[in-house]
N, C-alpha and C positions, 0 to 999 in steps of 0.2 A: 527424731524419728527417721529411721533408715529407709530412703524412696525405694521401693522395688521397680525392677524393670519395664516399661510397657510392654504391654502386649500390641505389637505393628501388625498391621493388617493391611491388604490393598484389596478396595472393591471394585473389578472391573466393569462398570455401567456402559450400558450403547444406548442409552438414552432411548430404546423402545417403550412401551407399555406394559413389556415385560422387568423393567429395572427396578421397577418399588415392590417387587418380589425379591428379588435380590439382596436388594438395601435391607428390608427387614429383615433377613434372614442375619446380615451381616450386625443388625444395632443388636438383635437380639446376642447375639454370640460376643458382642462388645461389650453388652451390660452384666456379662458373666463374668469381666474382668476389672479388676480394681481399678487401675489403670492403661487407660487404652489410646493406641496413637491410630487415626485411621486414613489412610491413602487414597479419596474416592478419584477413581482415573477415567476417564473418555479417554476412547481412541478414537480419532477421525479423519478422514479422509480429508484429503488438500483443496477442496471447495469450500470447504466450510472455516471459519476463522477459529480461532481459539480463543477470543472474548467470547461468542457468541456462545461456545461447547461450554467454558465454563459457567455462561450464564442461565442457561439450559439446564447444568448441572445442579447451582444453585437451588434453581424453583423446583426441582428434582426433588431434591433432597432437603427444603426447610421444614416441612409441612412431617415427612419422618422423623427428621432431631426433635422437634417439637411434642411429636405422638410420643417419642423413647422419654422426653422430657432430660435430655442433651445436658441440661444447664444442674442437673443433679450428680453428673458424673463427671470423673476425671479423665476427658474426651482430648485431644488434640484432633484436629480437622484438618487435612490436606489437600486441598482440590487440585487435580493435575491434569491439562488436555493437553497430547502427546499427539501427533502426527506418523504414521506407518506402519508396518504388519503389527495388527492386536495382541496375538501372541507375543509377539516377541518384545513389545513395548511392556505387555502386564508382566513379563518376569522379568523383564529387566530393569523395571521398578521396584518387582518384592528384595531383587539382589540388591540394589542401590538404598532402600530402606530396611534391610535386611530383618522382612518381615518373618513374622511367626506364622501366619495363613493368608492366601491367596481366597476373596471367594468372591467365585464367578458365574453366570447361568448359560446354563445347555442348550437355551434358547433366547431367542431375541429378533433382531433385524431379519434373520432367516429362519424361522421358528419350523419353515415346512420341511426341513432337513431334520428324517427321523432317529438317524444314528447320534451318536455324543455327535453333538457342535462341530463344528470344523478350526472354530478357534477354541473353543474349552480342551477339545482334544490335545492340541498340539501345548498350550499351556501346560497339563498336564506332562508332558514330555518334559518342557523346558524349564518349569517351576523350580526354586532351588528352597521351596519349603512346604508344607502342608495346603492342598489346594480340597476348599469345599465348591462343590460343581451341584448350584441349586437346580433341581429337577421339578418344574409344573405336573402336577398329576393329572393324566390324562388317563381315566382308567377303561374311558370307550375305545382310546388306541390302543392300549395293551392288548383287550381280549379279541381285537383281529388278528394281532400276530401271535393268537397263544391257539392250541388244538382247541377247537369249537363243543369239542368234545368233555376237556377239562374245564372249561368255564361254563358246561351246564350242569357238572358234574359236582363243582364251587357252589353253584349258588343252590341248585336243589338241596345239599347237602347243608347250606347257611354254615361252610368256611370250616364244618369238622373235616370232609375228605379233598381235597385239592386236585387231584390228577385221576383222569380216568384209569381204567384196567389195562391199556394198553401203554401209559407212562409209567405204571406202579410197578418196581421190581418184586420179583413172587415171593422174595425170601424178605421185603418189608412190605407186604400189601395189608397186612396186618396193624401196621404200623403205621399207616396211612391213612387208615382210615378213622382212628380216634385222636384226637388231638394229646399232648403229654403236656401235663399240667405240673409247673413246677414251681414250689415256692419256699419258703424259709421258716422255720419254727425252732424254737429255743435249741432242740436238740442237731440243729442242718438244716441239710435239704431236705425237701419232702415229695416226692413222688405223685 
């Protein structure tokens, strides 16, 4: 029987309360593949030892293998705590295991920083393969920074019209305001 390739992945965990968001995100996208090799890495700062990061990681992460039920699939596990800038250690891992996807979250240890991450960002830059950047749904921070307007505009409407008259171009205001339903029947598309 001819092995096919794994599929490498590296999960970049910071050991927050936000990391078994992550991790899930990551076994799920694991169990999609026949054969999976996976990279779970801490990055940490020089106070902290690298027994301790990996053993952190460990109770991290048994309690998920377990929920995915780990021991059904053709899994390899790599636990790796690295020392120095995040970014640059998580791609320089996916190059050294010359992974197929990077996935990492938008939040964590700094979670109050609203923009992409300050290290998901720069990964993204540096990555040398496919990087998934898990995003927390926050949908009370969304509609602060959305026109106050179009999000009473959303919910009165229950999700047919999205933007109020002043977001709406005139030449599809029309079109914005019904939703386009589209699905497949013997003969195509269908309208």
């Amino acid at each position: 029987m001819p092995e096919f390739p794994r599929y490498r992945m590296v999960v970049a965990l910071d050991l927050s309360e936000y990391s078994e968001v992550v991790l899930e995100h990551a076994l799920d996208l694991a169990a999609r593949h026949d054969a999976c090799e996976l990279h779970l890495l801490v990055v940490h700062d020089q106070d902290a030892s690298v027994d301790d990061e990996k053993q952190r990681l460990v109770a991290l992460t048994r309690d998920k293998f377990l929920t995915f039920n780990a021991a059904d699939h053709d899994w390899r596990v790599h636990l790796h705590a690295r020392t120095g800038d995040s970014a640059e250690q998580i791609a320089a891992l996916a190059g050294e295991a010359k992974a197929d996807v990077i996935v990492i979250g938008r939040f964590g240890r700094h979670r109050a920083q609203r923009r992409l991450g300050g290290v998901a960002e720069r990964v993204l830059a540096q990555a040398p393969c496919s990087t998934l950047v898990v995003q927390l749904t926050d949908h009370a921070a969304d509609d602060v920074r959305q026109c106050p307007a179009c999000v009473e505009v959303r919910r009165d409407s229950e999700g047919e019209r999205w933007f109020c008259d002043a977001h709406v171009a005139p030449d599809r205001a029309s079109l914005m305001r019904f939703p386009m339903a589209v699905g497949f029947t013997d003969g195509g598309l269908m309208w």
